[in-house]
Backbone of each chain as ProteinMPNN parsed JSONL, in Angstrom:
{"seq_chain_A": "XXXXXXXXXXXXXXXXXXXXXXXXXXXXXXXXXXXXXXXXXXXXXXXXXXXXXXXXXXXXXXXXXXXXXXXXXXXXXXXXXXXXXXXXXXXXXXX", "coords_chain_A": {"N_chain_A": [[10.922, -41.634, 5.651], [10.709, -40.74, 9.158], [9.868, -41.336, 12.201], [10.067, -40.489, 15.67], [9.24, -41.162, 19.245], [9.843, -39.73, 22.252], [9.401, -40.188, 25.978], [9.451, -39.202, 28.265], [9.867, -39.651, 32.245], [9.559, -36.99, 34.431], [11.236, -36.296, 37.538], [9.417, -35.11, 39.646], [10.364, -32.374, 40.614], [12.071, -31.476, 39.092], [10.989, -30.343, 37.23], [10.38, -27.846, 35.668], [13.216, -27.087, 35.095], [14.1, -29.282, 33.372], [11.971, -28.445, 31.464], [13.198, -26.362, 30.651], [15.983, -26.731, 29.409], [15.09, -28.684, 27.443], [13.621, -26.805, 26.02], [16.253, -25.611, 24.701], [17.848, -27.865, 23.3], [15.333, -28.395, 21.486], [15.081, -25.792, 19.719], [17.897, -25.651, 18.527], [17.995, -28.436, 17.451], [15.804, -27.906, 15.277], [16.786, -26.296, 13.358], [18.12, -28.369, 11.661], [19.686, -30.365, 9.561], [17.155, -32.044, 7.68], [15.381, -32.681, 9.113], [12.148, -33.001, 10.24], [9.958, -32.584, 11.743], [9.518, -31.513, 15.375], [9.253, -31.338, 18.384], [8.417, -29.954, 22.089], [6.507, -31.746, 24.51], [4.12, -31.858, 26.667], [2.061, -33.893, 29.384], [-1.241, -33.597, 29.98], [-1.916, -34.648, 31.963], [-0.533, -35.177, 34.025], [1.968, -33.011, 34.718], [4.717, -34.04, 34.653], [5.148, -35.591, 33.107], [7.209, -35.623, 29.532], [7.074, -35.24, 26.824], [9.191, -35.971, 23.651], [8.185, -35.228, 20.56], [9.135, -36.555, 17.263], [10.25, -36.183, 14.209], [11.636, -36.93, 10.776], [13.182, -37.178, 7.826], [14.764, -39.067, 7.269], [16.604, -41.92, 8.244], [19.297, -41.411, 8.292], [19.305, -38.575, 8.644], [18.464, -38.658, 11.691], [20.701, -40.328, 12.496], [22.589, -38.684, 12.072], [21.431, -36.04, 13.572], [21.653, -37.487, 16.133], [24.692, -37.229, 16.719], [25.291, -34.632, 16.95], [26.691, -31.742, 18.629], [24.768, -30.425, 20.431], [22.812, -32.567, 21.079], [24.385, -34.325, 22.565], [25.525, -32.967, 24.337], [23.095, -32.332, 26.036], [20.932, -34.621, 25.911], [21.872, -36.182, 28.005], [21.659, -34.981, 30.537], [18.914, -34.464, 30.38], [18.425, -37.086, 30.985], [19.308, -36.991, 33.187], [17.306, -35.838, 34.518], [15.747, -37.37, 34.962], [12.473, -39.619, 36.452], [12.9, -42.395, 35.939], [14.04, -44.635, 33.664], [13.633, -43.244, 30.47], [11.009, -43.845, 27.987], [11.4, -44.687, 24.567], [10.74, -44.509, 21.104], [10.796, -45.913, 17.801], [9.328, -44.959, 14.862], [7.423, -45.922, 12.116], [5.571, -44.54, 9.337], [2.798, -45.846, 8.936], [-0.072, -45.479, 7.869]], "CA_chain_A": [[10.53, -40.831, 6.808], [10.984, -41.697, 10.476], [9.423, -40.477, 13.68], [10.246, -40.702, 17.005], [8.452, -41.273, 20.271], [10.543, -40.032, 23.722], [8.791, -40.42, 26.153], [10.298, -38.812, 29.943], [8.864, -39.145, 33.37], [10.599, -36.353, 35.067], [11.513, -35.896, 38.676], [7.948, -33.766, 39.973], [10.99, -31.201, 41.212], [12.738, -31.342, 38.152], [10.184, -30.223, 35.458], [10.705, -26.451, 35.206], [14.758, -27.168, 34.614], [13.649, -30.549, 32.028], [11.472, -27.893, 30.484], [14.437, -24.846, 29.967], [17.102, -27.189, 28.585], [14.985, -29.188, 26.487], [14.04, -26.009, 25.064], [17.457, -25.305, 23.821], [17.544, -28.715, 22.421], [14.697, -28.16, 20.448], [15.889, -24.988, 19.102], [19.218, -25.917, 18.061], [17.449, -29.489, 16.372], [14.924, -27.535, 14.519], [17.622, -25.989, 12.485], [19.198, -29.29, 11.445], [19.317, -30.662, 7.717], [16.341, -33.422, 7.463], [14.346, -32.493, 10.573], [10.501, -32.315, 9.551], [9.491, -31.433, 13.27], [10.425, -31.495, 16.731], [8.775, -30.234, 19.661], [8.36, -31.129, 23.023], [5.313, -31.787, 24.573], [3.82, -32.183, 28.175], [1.381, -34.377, 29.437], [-2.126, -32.806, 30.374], [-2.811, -35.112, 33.433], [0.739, -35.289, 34.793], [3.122, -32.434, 33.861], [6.291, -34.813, 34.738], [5.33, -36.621, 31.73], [7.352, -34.783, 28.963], [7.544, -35.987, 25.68], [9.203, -35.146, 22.103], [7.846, -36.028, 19.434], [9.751, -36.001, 15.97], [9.737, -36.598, 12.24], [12.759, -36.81, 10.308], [13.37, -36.98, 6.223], [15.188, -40.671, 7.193], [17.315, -42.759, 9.163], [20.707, -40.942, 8.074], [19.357, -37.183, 9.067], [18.337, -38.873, 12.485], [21.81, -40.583, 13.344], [23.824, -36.899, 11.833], [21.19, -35.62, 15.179], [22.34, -37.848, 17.29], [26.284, -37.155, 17.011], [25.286, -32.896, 17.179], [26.781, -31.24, 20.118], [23.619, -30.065, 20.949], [22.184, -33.598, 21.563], [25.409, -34.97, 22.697], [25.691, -32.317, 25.6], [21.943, -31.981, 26.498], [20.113, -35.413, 26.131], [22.48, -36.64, 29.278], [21.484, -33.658, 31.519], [17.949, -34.649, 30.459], [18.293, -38.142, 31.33], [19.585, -36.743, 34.785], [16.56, -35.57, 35.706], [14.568, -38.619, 34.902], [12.781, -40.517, 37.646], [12.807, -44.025, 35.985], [14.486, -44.489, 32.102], [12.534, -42.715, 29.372], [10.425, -44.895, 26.52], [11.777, -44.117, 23.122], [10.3, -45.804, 20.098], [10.909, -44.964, 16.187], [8.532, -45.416, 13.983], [7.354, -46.249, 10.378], [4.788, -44.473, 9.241], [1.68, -47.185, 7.903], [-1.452, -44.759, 7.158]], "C_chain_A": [[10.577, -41.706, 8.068], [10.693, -41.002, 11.801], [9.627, -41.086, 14.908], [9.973, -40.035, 18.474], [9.669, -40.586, 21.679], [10.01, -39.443, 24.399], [9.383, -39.968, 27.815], [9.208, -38.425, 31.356], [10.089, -38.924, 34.492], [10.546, -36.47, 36.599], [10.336, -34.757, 39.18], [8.861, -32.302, 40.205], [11.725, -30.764, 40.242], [12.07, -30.31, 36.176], [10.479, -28.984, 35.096], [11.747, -26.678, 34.529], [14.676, -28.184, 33.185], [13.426, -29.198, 31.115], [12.536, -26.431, 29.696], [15.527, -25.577, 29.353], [16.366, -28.124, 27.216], [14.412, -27.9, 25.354], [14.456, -25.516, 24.095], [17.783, -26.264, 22.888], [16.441, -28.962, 20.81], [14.817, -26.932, 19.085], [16.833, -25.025, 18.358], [18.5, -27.151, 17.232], [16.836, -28.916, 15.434], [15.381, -26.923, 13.285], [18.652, -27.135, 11.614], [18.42, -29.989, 9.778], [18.433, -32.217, 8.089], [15.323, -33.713, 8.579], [13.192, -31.721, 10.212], [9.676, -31.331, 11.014], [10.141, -32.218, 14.327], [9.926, -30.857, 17.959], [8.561, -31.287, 20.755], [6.699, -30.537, 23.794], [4.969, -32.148, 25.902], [2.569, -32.643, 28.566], [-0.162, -33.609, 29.991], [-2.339, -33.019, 31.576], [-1.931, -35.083, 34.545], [2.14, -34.303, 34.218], [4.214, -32.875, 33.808], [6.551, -35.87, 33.553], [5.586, -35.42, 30.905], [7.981, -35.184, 27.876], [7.949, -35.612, 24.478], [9.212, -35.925, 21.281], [8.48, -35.383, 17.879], [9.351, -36.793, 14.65], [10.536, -36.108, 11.736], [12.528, -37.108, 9.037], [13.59, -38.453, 6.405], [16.057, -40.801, 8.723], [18.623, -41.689, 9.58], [20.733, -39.637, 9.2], [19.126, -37.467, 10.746], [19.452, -39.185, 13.258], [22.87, -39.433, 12.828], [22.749, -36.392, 13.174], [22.216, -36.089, 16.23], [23.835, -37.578, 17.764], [26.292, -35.242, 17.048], [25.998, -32.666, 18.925], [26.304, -30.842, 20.86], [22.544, -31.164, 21.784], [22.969, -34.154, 22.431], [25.743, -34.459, 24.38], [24.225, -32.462, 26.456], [21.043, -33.191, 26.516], [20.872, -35.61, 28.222], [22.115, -36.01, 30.424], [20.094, -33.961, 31.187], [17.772, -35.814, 31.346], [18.585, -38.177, 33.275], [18.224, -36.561, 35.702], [15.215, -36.121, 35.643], [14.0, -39.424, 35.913], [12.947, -41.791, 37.212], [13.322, -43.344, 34.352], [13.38, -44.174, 30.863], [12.16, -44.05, 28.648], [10.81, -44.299, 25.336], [11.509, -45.412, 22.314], [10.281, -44.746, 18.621], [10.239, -45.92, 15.394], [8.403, -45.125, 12.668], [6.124, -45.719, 10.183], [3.752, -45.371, 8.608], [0.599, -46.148, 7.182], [-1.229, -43.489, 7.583]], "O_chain_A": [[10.516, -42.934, 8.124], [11.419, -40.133, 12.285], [9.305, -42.262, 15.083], [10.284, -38.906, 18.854], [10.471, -41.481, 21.946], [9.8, -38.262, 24.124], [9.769, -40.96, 28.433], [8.333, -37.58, 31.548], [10.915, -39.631, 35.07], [9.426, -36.87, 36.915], [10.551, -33.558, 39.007], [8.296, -31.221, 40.04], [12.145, -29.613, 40.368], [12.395, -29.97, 35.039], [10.948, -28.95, 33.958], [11.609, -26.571, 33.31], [15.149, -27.828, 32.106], [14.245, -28.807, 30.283], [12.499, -25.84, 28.616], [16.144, -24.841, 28.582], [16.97, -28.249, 26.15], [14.66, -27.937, 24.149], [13.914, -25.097, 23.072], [18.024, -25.898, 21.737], [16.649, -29.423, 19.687], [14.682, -27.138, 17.879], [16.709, -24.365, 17.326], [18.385, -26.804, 16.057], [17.245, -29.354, 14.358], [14.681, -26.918, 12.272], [19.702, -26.823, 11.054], [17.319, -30.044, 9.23], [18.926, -33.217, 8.611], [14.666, -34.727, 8.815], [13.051, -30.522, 9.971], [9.177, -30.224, 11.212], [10.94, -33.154, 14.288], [10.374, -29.785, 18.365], [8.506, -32.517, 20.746], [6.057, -29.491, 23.69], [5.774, -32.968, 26.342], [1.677, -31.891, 28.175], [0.227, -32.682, 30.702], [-2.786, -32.179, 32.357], [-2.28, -34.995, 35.722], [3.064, -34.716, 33.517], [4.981, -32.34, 33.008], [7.49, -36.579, 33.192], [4.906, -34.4, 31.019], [9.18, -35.458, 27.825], [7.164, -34.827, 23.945], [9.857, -36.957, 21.098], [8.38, -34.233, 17.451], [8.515, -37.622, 14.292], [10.633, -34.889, 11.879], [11.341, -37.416, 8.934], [12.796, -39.205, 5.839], [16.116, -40.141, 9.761], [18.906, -41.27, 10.703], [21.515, -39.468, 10.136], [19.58, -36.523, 11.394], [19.581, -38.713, 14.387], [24.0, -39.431, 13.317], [23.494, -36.332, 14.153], [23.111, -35.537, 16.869], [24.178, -37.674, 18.942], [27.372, -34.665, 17.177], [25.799, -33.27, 19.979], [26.803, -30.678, 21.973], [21.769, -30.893, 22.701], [22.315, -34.644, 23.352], [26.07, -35.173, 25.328], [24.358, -32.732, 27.65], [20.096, -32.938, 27.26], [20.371, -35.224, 29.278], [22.315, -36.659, 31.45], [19.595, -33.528, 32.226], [17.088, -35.701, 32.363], [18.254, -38.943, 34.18], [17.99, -36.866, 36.871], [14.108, -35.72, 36.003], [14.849, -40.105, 36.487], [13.188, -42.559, 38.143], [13.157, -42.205, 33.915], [12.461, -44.915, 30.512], [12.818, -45.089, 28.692], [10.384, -43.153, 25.191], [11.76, -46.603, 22.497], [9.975, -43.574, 18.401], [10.398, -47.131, 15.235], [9.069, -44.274, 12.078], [5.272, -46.326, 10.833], [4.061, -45.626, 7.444], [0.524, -46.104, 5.954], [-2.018, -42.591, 7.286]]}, "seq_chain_B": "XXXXXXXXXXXXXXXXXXXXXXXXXXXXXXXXXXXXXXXXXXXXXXXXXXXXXXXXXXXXXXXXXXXXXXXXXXXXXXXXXXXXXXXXXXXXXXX", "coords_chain_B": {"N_chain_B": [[-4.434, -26.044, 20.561], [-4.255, -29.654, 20.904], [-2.199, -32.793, 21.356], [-2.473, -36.028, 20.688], [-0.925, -39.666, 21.859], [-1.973, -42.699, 21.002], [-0.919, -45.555, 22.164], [-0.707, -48.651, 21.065], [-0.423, -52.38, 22.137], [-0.124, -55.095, 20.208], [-1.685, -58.098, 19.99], [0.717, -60.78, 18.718], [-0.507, -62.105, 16.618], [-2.496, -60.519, 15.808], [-1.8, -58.63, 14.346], [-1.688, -57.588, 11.535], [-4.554, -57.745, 11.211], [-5.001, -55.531, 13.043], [-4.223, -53.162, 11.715], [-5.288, -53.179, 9.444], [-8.023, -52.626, 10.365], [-7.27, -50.419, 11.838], [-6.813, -48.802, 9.555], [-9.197, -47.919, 7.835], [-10.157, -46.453, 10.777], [-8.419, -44.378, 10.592], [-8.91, -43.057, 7.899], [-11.27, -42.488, 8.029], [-11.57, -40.602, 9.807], [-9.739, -38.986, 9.088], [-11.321, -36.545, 8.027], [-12.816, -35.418, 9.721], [-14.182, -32.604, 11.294], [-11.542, -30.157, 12.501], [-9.577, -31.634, 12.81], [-6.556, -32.527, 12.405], [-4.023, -34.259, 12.422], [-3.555, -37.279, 12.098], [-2.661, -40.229, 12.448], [-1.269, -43.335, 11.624], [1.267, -45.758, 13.154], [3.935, -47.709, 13.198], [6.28, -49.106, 15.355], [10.062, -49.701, 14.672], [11.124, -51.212, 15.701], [9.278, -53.632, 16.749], [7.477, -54.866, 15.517], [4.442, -55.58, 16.926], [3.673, -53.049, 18.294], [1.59, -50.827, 17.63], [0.915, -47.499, 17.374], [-1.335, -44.707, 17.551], [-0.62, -41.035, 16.219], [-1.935, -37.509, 16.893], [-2.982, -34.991, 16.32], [-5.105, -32.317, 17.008], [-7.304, -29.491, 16.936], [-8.596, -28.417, 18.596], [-9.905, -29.262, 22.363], [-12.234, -29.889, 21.845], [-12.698, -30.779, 19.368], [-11.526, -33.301, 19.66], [-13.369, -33.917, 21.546], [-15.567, -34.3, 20.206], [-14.728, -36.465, 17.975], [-14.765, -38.6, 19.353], [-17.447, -39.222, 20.142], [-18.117, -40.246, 17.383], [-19.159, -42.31, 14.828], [-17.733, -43.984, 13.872], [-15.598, -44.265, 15.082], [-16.76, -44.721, 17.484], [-17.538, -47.543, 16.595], [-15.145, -48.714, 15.486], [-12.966, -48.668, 17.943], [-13.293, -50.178, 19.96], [-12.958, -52.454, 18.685], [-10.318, -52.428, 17.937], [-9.365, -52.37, 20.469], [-9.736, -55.065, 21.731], [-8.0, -56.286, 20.096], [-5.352, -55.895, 21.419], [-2.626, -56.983, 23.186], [-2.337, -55.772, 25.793], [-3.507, -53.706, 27.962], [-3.802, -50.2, 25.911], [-1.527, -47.481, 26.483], [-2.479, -44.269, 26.484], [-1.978, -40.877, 25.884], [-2.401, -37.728, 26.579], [-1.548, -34.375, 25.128], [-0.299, -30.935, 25.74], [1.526, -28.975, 23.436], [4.623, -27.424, 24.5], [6.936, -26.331, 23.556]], "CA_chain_B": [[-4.04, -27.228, 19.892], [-3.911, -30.489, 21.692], [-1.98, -33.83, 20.514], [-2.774, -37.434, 20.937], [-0.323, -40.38, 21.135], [-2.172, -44.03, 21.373], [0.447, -46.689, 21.763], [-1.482, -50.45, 21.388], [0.611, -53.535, 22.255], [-1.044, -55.86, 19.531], [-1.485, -59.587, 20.045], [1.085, -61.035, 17.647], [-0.699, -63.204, 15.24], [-3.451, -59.909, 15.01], [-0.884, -57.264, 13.851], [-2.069, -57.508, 10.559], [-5.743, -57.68, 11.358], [-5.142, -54.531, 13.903], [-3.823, -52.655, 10.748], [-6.649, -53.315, 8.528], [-9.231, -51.899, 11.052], [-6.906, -48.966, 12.269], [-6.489, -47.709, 8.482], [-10.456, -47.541, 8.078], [-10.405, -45.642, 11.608], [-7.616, -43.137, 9.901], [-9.39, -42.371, 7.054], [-13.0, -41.453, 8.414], [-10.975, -39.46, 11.299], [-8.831, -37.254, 8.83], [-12.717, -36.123, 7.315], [-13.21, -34.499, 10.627], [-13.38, -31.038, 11.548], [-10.807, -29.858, 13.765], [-8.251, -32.886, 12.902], [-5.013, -31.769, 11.617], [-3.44, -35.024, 11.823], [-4.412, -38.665, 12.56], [-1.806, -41.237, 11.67], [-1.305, -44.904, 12.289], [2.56, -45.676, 12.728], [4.611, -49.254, 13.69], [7.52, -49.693, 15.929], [10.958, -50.283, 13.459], [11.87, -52.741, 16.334], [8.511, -54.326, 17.571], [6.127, -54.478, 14.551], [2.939, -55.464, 17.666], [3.802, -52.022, 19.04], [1.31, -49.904, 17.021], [0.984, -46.227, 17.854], [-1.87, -43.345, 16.511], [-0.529, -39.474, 16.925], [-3.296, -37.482, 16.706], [-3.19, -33.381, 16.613], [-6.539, -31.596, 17.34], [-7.39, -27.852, 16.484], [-8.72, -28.347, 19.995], [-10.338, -30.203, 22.856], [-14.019, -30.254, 21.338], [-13.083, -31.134, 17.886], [-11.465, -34.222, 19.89], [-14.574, -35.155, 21.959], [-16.761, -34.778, 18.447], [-14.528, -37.483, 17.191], [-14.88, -39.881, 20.292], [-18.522, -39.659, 19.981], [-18.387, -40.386, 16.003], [-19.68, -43.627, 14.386], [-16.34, -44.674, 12.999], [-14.729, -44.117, 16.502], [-17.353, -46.11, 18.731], [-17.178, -48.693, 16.13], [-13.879, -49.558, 15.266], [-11.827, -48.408, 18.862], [-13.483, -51.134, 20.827], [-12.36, -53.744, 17.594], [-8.962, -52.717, 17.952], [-9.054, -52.765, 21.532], [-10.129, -56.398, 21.515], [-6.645, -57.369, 19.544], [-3.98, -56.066, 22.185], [-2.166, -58.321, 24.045], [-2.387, -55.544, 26.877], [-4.499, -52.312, 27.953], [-3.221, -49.293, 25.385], [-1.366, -46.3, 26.763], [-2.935, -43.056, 26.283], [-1.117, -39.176, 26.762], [-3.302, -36.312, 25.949], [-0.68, -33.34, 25.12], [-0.105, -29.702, 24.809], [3.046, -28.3, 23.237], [5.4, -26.507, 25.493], [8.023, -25.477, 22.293]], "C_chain_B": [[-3.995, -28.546, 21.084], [-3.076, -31.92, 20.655], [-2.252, -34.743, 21.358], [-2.026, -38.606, 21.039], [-1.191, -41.483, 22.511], [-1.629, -45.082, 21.405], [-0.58, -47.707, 22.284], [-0.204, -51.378, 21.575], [-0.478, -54.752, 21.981], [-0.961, -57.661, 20.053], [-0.492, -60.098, 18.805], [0.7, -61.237, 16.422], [-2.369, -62.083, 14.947], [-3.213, -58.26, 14.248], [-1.941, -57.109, 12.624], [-3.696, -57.135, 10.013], [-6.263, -56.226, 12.248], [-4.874, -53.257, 12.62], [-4.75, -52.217, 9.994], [-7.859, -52.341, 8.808], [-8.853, -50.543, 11.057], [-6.707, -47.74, 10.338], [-7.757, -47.177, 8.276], [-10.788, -46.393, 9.269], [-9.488, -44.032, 10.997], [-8.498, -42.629, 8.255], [-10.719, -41.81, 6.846], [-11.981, -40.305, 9.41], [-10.43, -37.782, 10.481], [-9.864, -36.393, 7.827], [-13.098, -35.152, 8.193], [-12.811, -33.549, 10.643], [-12.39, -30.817, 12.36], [-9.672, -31.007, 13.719], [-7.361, -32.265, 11.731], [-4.194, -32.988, 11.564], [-3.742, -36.232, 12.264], [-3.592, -39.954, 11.536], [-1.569, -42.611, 12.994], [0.657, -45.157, 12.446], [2.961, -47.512, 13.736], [5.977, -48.821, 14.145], [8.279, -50.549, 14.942], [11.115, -51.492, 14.277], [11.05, -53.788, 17.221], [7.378, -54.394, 16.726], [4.214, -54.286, 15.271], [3.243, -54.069, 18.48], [3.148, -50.623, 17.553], [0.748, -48.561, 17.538], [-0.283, -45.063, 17.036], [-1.123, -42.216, 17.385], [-1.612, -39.179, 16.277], [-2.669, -35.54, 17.013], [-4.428, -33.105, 15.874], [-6.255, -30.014, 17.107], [-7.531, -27.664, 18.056], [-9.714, -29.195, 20.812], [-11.35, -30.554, 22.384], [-13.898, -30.61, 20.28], [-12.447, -32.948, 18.59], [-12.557, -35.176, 20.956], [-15.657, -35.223, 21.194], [-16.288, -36.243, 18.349], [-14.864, -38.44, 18.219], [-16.199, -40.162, 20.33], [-18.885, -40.297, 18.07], [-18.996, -41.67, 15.795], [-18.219, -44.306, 14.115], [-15.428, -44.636, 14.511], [-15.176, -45.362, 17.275], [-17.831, -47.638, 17.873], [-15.922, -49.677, 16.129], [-13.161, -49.593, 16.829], [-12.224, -49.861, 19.567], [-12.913, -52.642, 20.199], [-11.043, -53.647, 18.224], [-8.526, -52.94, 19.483], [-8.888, -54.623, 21.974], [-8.735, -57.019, 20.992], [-5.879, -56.95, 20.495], [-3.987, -56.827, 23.286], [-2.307, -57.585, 25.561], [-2.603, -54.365, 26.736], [-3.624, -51.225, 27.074], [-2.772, -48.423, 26.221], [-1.867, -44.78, 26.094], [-2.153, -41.668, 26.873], [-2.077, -38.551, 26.094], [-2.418, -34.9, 26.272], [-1.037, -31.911, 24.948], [1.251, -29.538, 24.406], [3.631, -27.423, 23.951], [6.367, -25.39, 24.39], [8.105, -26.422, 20.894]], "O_chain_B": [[-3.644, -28.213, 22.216], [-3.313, -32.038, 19.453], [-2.316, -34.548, 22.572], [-2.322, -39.157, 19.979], [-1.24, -41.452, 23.741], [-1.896, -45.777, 20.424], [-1.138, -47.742, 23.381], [0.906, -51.049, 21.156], [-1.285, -55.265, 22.757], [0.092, -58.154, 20.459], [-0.968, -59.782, 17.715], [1.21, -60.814, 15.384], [-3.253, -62.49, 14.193], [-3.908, -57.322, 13.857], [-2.993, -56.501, 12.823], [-4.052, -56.56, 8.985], [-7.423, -55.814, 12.253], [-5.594, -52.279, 12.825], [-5.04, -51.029, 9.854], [-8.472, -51.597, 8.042], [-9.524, -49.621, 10.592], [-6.557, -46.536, 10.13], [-7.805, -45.96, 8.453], [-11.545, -45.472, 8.961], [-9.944, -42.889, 11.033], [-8.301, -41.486, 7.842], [-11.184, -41.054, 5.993], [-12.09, -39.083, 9.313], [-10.495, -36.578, 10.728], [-9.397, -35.661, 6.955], [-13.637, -34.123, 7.786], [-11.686, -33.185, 10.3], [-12.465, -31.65, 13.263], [-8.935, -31.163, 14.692], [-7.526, -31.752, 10.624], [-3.468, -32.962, 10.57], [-4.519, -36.073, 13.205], [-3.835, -40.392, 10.411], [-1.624, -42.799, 14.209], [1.286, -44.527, 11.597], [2.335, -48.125, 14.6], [6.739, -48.229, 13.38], [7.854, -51.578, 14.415], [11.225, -52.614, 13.783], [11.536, -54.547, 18.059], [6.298, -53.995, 17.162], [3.261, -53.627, 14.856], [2.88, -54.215, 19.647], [3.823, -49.875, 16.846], [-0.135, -48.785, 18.366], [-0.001, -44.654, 15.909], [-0.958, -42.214, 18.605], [-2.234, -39.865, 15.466], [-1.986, -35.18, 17.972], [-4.782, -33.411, 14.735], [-5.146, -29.48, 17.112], [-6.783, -26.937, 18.709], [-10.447, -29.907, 20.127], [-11.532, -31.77, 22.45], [-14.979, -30.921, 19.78], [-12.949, -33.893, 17.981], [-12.639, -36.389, 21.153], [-16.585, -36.011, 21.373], [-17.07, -37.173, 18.549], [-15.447, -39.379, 17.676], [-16.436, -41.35, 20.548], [-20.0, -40.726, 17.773], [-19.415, -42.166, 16.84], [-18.085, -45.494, 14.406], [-14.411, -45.33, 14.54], [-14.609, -46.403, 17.606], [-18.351, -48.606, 18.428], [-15.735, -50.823, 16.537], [-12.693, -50.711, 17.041], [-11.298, -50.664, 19.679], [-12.557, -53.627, 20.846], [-10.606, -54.548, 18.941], [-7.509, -53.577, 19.757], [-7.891, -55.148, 22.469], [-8.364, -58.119, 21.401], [-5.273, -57.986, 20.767], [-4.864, -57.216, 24.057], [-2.391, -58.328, 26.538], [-2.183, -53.733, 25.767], [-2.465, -51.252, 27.487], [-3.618, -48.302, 27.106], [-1.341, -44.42, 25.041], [-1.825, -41.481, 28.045], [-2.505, -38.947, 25.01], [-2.49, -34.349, 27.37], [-1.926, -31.587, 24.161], [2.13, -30.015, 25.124], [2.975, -26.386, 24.046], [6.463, -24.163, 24.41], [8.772, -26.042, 19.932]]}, "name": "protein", "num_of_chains": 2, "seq": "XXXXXXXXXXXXXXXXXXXXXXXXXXXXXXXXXXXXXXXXXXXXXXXXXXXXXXXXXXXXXXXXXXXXXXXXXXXXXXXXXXXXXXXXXXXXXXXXXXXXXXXXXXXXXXXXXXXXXXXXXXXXXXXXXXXXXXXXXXXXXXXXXXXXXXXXXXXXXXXXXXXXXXXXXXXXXXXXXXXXXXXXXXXXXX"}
């Protein structure tokens, strides 16, 4: 198993649009072979913080995501409307 | 629902000792009412980069736990090992 942290601090003008494409992203992932969850998530104190948090079966079902045309078209158009480069971290579960 | 993600940035040489404490804090936590999930997790590419997620039924079952015994014991321990102040997000789900 393998979860992963990303972690986006959007553009304050950008968040509605962040929030309708990542959406579709999530949608289209949620259907994918080895994908435990997937959602995205928004900060309480700062809505420009907008983060998805996942949980995958393994490594493999994570890099078959990454090459989808769904990720492939739509992270980049996320990353557009980033003000500074997201935090992404994948983790191991311990306890 | 609310979720939780605590990212610590451990002192190197107390990874192991930050571990120890945080599994004790995970296993009084997932006793509580209102906790749906309460996990400890490690960075694949930074082992002092330890992380709790945390999903709540809702906000009051998460300020029960902050007043708990097992909370205002251990958090201030593990605080004590990072090499630098934790990040805290307090989430809702958007999708």
């Amino acid at each position: 198993m393998i979860n992963v942290v990303a972690k986006h601090f959007v553009k304050e003008d950008k968040v509605a649009e962040f929030i309708e494409k990542a959406k579709k992203l999530v949608e289209c992932t949620l259907k994918e072979e080895g994908c435990i969850k997937y959602g995205l998530f928004q900060d309480e104190n700062n809505p420009a913080i907008l983060t998805i948090i996942e949980e995958w079966e393994n490594k493999s079902a994570l890099d078959r995501h990454m090459k989808t045309e769904h990720f492939l078209s739509i992270v980049p158009v996320l990353g557009a409307l980033d003000e500074k480069p997201k935090e992404i971290n994948l983790y191991k579960k311990v306890v």
